[in-house]
PAVEX-858929 format. One record per residue (C-alpha): x, y, z; residue number from 1. Coordinates in steps of 0.5 Angstrom, whole numbers. Layout:
<pts>
- u  v  w  pos
- X  Y  Z  NUM
...
</pts>
This chain:
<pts>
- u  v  w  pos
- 0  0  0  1
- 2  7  -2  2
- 1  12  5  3
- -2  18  2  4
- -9  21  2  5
- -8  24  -6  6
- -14  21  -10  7
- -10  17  -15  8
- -7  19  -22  9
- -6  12  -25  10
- -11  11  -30  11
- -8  4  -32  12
- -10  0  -25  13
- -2  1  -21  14
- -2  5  -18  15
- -7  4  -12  16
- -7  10  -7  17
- -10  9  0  18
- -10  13  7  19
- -6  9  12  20
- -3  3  13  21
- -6  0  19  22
- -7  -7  20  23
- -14  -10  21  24
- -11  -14  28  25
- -10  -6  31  26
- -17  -5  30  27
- -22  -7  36  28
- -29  -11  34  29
- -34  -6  34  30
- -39  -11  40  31
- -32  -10  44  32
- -34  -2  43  33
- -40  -3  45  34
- -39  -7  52  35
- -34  -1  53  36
- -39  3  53  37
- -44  -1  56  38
- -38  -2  62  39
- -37  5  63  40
- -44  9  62  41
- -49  3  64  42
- -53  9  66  43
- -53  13  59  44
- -59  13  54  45
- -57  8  48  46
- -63  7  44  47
- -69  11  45  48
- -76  11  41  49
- -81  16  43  50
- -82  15  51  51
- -79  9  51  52
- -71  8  52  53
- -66  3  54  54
- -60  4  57  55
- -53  1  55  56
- -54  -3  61  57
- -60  -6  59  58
- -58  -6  51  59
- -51  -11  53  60
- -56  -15  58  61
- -61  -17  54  62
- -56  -18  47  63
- -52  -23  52  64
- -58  -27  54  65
- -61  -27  47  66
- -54  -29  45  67
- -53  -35  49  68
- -60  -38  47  69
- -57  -37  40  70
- -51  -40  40  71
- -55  -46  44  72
- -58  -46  38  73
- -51  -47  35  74
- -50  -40  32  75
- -43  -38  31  76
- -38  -36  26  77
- -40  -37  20  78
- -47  -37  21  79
- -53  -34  19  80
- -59  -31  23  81
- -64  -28  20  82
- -67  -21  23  83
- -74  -20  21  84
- -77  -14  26  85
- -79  -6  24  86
- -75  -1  28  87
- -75  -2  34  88
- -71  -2  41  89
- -71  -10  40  90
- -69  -10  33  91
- -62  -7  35  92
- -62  -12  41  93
- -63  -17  36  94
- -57  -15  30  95
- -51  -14  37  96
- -54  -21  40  97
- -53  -24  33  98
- -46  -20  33  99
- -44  -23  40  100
- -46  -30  38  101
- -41  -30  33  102
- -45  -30  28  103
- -47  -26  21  104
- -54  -22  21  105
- -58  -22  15  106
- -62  -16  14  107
- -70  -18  12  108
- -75  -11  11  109
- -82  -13  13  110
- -84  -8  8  111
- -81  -12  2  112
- -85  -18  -1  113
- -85  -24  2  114
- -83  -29  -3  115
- -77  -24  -3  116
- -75  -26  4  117
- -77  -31  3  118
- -72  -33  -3  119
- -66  -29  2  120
- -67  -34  8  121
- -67  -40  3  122
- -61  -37  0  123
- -57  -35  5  124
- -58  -42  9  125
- -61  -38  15  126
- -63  -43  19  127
- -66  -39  24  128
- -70  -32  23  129
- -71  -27  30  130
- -77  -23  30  131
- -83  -21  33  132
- -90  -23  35  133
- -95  -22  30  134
- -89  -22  25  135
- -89  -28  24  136
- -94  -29  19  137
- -89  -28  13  138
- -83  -32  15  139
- -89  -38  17  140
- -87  -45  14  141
- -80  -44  13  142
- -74  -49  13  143
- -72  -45  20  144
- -74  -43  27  145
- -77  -38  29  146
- -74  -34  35  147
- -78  -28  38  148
- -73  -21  40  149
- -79  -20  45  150
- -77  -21  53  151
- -71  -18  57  152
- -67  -24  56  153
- -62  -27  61  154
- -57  -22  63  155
- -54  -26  69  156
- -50  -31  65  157
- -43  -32  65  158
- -40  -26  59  159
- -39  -29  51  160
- -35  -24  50  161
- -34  -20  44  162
- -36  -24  38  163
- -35  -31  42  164
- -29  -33  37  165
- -30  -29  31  166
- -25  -27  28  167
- -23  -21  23  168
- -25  -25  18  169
- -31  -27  20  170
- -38  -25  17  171
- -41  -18  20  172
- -47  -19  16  173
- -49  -21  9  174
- -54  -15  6  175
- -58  -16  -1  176
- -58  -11  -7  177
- -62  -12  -13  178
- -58  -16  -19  179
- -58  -14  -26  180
- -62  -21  -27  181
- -67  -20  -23  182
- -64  -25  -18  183
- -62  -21  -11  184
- -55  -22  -9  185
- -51  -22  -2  186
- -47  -18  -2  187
- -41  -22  5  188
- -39  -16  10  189
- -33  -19  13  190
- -32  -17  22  191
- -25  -12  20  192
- -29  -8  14  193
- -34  -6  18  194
- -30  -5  24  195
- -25  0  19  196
- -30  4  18  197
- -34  5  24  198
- -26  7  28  199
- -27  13  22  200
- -33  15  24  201
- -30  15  31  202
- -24  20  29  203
- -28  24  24  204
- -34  25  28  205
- -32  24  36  206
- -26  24  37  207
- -27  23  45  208
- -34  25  45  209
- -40  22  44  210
- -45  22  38  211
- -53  23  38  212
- -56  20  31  213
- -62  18  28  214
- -64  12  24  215
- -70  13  19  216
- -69  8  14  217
- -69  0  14  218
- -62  -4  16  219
- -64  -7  10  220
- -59  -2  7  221
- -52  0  8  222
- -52  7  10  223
- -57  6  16  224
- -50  3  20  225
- -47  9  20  226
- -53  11  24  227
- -54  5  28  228
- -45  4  30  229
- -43  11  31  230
- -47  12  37  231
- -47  6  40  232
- -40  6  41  233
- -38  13  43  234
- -43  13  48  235
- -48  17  46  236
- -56  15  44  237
- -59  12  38  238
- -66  15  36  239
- -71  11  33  240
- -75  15  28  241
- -83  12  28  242
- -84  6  22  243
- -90  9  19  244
- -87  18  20  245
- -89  21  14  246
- -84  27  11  247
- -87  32  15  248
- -86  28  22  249
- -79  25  18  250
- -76  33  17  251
- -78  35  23  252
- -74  29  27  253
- -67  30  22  254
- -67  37  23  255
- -67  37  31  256
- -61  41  34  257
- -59  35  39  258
- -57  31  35  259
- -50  30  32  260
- -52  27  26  261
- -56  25  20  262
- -55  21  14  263
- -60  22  8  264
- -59  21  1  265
- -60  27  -5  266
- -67  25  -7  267
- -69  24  0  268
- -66  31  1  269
- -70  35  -4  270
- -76  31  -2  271
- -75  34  6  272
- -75  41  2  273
- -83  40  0  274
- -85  37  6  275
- -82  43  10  276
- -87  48  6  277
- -82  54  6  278
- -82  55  14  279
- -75  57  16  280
- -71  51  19  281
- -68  51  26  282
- -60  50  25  283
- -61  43  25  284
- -55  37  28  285
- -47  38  28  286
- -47  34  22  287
- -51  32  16  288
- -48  26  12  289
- -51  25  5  290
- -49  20  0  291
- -53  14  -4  292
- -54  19  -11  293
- -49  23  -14  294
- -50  30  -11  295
- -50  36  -15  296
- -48  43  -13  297
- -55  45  -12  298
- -57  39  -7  299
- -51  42  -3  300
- -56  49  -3  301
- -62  45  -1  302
- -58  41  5  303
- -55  47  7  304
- -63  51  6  305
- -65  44  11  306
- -60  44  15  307
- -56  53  16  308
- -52  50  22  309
- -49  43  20  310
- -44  42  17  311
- -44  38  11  312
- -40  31  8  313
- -41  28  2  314
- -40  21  2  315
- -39  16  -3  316
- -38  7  -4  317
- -42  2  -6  318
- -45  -4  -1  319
- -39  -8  -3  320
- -34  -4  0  321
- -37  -3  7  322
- -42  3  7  323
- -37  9  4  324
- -30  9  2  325
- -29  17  0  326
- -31  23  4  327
- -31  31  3  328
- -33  36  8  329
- -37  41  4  330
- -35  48  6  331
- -29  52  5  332
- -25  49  11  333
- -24  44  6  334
- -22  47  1  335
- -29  46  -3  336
- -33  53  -5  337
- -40  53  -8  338
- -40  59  -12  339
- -34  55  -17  340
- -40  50  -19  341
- -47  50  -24  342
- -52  49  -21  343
- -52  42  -24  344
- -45  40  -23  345
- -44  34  -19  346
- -39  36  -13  347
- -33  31  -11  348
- -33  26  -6  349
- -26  27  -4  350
- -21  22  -2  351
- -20  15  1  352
- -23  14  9  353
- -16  10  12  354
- -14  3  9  355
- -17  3  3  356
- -15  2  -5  357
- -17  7  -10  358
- -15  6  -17  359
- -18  9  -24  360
- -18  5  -30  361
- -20  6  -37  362
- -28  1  -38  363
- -25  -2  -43  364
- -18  -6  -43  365
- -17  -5  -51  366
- -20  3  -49  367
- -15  9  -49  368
- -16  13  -42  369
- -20  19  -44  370
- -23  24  -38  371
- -28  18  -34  372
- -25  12  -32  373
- -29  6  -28  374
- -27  6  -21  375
- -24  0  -17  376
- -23  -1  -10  377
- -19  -5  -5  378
- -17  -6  2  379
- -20  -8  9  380
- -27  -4  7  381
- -27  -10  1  382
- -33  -15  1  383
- -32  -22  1  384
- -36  -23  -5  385
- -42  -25  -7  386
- -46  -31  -3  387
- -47  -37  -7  388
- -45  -33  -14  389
- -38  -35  -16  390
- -38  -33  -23  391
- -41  -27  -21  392
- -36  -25  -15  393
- -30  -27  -21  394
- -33  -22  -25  395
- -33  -16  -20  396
- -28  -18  -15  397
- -22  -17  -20  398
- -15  -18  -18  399
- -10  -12  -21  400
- -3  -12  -23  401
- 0  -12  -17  402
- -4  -18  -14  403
- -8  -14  -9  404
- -16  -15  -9  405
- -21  -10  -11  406
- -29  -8  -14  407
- -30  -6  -20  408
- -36  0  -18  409
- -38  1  -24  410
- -38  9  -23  411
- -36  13  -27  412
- -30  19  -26  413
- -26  24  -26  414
- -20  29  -22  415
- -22  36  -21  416
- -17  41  -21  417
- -16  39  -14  418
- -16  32  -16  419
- -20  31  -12  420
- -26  24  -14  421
- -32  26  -19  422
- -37  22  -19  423
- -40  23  -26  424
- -45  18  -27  425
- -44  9  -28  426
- -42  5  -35  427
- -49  1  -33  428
- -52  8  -35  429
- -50  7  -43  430
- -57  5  -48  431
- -57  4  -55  432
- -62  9  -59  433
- -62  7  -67  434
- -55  4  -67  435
- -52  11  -63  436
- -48  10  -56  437
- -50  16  -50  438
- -51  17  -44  439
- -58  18  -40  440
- -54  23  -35  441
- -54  27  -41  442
- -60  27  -43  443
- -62  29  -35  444
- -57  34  -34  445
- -59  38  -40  446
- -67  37  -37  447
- -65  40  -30  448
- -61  46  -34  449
- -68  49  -33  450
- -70  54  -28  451
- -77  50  -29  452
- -75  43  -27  453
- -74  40  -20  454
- -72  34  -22  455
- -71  29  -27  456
- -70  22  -30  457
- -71  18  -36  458
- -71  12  -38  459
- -70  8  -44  460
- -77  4  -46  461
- -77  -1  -51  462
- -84  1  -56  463
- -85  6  -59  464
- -78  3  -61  465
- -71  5  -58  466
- -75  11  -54  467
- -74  15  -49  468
- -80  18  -43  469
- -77  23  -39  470
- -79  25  -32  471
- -80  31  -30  472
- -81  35  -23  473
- -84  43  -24  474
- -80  48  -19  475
- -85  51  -14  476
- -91  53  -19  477
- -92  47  -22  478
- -94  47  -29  479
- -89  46  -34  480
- -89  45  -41  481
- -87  38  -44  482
- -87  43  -52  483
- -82  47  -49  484
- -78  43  -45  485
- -77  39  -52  486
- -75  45  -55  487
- -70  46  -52  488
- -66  40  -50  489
- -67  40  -58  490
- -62  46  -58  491
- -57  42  -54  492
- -57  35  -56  493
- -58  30  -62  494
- -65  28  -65  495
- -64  22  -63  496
- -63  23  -55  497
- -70  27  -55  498
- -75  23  -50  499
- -81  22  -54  500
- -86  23  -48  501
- -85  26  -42  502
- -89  25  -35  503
- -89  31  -30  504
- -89  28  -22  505
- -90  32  -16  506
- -84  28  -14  507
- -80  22  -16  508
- -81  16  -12  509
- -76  14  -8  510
- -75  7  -6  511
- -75  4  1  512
- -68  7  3  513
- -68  13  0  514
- -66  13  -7  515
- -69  14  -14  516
- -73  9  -16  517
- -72  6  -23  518
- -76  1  -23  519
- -83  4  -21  520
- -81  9  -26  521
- -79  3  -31  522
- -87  1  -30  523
- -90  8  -30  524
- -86  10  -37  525
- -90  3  -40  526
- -96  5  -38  527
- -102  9  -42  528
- -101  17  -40  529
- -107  19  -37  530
- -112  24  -42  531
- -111  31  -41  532
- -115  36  -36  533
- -121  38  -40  534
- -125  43  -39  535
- -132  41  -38  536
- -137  42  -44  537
- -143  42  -39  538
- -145  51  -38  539
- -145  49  -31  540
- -140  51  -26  541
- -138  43  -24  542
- -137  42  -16  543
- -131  41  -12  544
- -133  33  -12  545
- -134  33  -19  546
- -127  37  -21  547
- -124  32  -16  548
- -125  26  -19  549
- -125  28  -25  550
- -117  29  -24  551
- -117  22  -21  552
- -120  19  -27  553
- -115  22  -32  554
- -109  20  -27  555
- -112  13  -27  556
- -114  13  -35  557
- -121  10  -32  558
- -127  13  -35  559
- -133  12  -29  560
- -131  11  -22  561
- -134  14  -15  562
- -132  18  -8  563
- -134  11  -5  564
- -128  8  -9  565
- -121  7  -7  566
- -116  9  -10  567
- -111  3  -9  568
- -116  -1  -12  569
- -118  3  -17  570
- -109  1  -19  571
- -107  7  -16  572
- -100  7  -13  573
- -96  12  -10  574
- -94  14  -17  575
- -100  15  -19  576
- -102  20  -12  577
- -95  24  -13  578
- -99  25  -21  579
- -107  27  -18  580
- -103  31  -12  581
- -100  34  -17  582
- -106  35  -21  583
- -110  38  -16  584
- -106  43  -14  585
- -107  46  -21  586
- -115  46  -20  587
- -113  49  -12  588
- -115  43  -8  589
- -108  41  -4  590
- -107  35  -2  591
- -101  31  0  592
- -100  25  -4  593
- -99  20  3  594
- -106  22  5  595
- -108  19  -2  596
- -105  12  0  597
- -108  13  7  598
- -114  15  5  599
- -121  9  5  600
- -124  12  0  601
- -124  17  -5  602
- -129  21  -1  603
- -124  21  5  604
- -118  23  0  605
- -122  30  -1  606
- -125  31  6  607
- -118  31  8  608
- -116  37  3  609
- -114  44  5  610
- -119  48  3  611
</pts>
């Protein structure tokens, strides 16, 4: 390893650059920091949800009970356990218990299908899952034991210790991400990567004092461990956002100044800006940690709008290498100033967090370097490789010249003049249109350009043949016209990169861990576009009722429905509510478009508009 904090010069893969050369046997096992803590502030606050709150004492005692009934049921390392729970105080009772035992944890969101988790389970050779009453429904008939999280635990048995003869190289916990064949992969966390990165965080974020955060998004997702380890081994207490918190109650919980830090995504942070509705913020938490999405320099303003005294970090890795991998504080004390960038510009990421392998290479290896490369990365942040996916993990996982392992992350970048890393978009997002090679990044970024839109994405759909349906988010007025918008991409980009159709949202849908989701975009560009607002034939002024579901039936493309209908059973879905939202607000009915999906009826839905 080369000790040097520099991003990497090399465009051919030899010349890797890391942080520091620390050894994984130097770095302590995160449940060890943890006992220290409970050992010194049995007292303190650990987790806390609403009125409720464990302190470390309880946390450590009810962990080691529920560890030792799992190792009688031969959990140990090389093990995997199930965790299937919505946030709460038992579901972090249930990943240290597991971490203890010696096992792996294996992450199960509720909310995802239940032949989903159930594949994930089957595939991982989960032979018990942890999980709470009345949740068992789910996991019911499974080749495996169901173990409940509820019950204090027996905390007066003699100590496992940390990990109970895990080693460095044993599995933390296996994560599963969507694959390109529409099989999930588990992506193997080693114990040394996850430790690696919880002993920076200590030294960026605490060094010596404790940290207060806050968990809103399921564990089934990488970037929340940020959220969940941090406090936990510095002393200080985890908040528990409630599972069913809108945007609203979500906005107000990340921007509560007791807190040291948040995480949050891009998307995620545009959609807060809407849910504040203009109300001038308080200064928020120490630190606001984003990452997941590449971020551009007009996000940065609206995190800084959101959040006026917290210092913002901009990081970036792929689950692959343990949560994150590169970081930059965002102000000039690091050397980054807004005003050098557009609007659109996306920001740099930075330089490597310690013990880790950065290294740029050309896509191809036939391909002459040009200004974006595909990055690599290695050290002890890099995953074991995929369960079960041997050709899979060959493929990703390569080894370089000078014989060290690294991921190929498929993200494209480049140096900035402070060579510092860019994100600029990923090799996956080239598509063919007519036989001509580009870029959907190019085609977004020309959209966003407007002063009229928000937010864009576009996707690629197969009829009309080779087409594009663009998907496009208005600024504060809400209208936009799709005829001028094609106007002007027309001035900038090529015949063929013009979408054929384009789709306004009230937002673009996030997926349950906060980022854009491609794939109801994918569905929604498939579908029938909803009929033009008509205005009405009949001399008669039409009610609000009647102007209402006139609204609901051009989002839905249906011709005849009632105030008695449901919405969800008409085929409606959250894409769909953004659209009627959207669409209402135009005719001066305002409604939020979670209060549509919540709604019984369509009667109900109008009944609970702002008049």
């Amino acid at each position: 390893m080369t000790e040097t904090t520099e991003a990497p010069t090399s465009r051919t893969g030899s010349a890797p650059t890391s942080a520091t050369t620390a050894g994984a046997a130097a770095i302590p096992d995160v449940v060890g920091l943890i006992e220290r803590c409970a050992a010194g502030t049995p007292d303190a606050a650990a987790v806390t949800m609403g009125d409720t709150h464990l302190t470390y004492r309880q946390l450590d005692r009810r962990a080691d009970g529920l560890a030792r009934r799992l190792r009688d049921l031969g959990v140990g390392p090389g093990r995997i356990v199930g965790l299937h729970a919505d946030r709460s105080p038992e579901l972090i009772v249930g990943l240290l218990a597991v971490l203890k035992s010696g096992g792996a944890y294996l992450p199960l969101d509720p909310a995802l299908p239940d032949d989903r988790l159930r594949f994930m389970v089957d595939d991982a050779a989960a032979s018990i899952v942890l999980t709470r009453p009345g949740r068992h429904g789910p996991m019911a008939g499974g080749s495996y034991d169901l173990v409940s999280l509820d019950g204090d635990g027996d905390g007066d048995g003699a100590r496992l210790g940390a990990g109970a003869g895990a080693g460095p190289r044993d599995l933390a916990y296996v994560m599963y991400t969507s694959g390109s064949t529409g099989r999930p992969k588990g992506v193997m966390v080693e114990r040394q990567g996850l430790a690696n990165y919880v002993r920076w965080l200590m030294a960026e974020f605490s060094p010596g004092n404790p940290v207060h955060s806050l968990l809103h998004s399921s564990i089934a997702f990488d970037f929340s461990a940020t959220n969940i380890y941090l406090p936990l081994v510095t002393g200080g207490s985890l908040a528990l956002a409630p599972p069913d918190a809108d945007h609203e109650a979500l906005a107000r919980l990340l921007q509560d100044s007791r807190l040291d830090l948040v995480r949050v995504t891009p998307s995620h942070a545009e959609l807060l800006d809407a849910a504040t509705g203009g109300r001038t913020p308080p200064p928020g938490p120490r630190y606001v940690v984003v990452g997941g999405e590449i971020l551009r320099a007009h996000q940065v303003s609206t995190l800084r709008r959101l959040f006026p005294g917290s210092v913002v970090y901009n990081h970036y890795g792929p689950t692959e290498t343990v949560i994150g991998r590169c970081f930059l504080r965002l102000d000039e004390s690091a050397g980054f100033h807004l005003d050098d960038y557009a609007a659109h510009d996306p920001v740099p990421v930075g330089g490597p967090i310690p013990n880790t392998l950065l290294t740029v290479r050309p896509r191809e290896p036939e391909a002459t370097a040009d200004d974006t490369d595909e990055l690599l990365i290695g050290g002890l942040g890099l995953a074991r490789g995929y369960l079960n996916l041997p050709t899979l993990t060959e493929r990703n996982f390569v080894t370089l010249p000078d014989g060290t392992r690294a991921y190929r992350t498929g993200d494209l970048v480049r140096l900035d003049d402070r060579r510092r890393l860019v994100v600029v978009g990923r090799t996956d997002d080239q598509v063919k249109i007519r036989g001509h090679r580009m870029e959907l990044g190019e085609v977004e970024a020309c959209l966003r350009a407007s002063d009229e839109v928000r937010a864009a994405a576009v996707v690629k759909v197969a009829s009309p043949r080779d087409a594009l349906v663009a998907f496009v988010v208005p600024e504060r007025d809400g209208h936009l016209d799709p005829a001028a918008l094609r106007a002007g991409l027309a001035r900038r980009l090529p015949n063929y990169m013009l979408p054929h159709r384009f789709v306004v949202l009230d937002a673009l849908p996030l997926s349950a861990n906060r980022k854009l989701d491609r794939a109801a975009l994918a569905a929604l560009a498939v579908a029938p576009a909803p009929r033009p607002v008509a205005e009405p034939s009949d001399p008669q002024p039409e009610s609000r009722e009647e102007r209402f579901l006139r609204c609901v039936r051009d989002v839905l493309g249906l011709s005849e429905l009632s105030a008695d209908d449901d919405f969800l059973a008409l085929g409606g879905d959250s894409i769909a509510a953004m659209k009627l939202a959207a669409r209402c607000r135009a005719i001066g009915i305002e409604l939020r478009y979670t209060h549509i999906l919540v709604a019984r009826s369509l009667g109900e839905t109008l009944d609970g508009a702002a008049r």
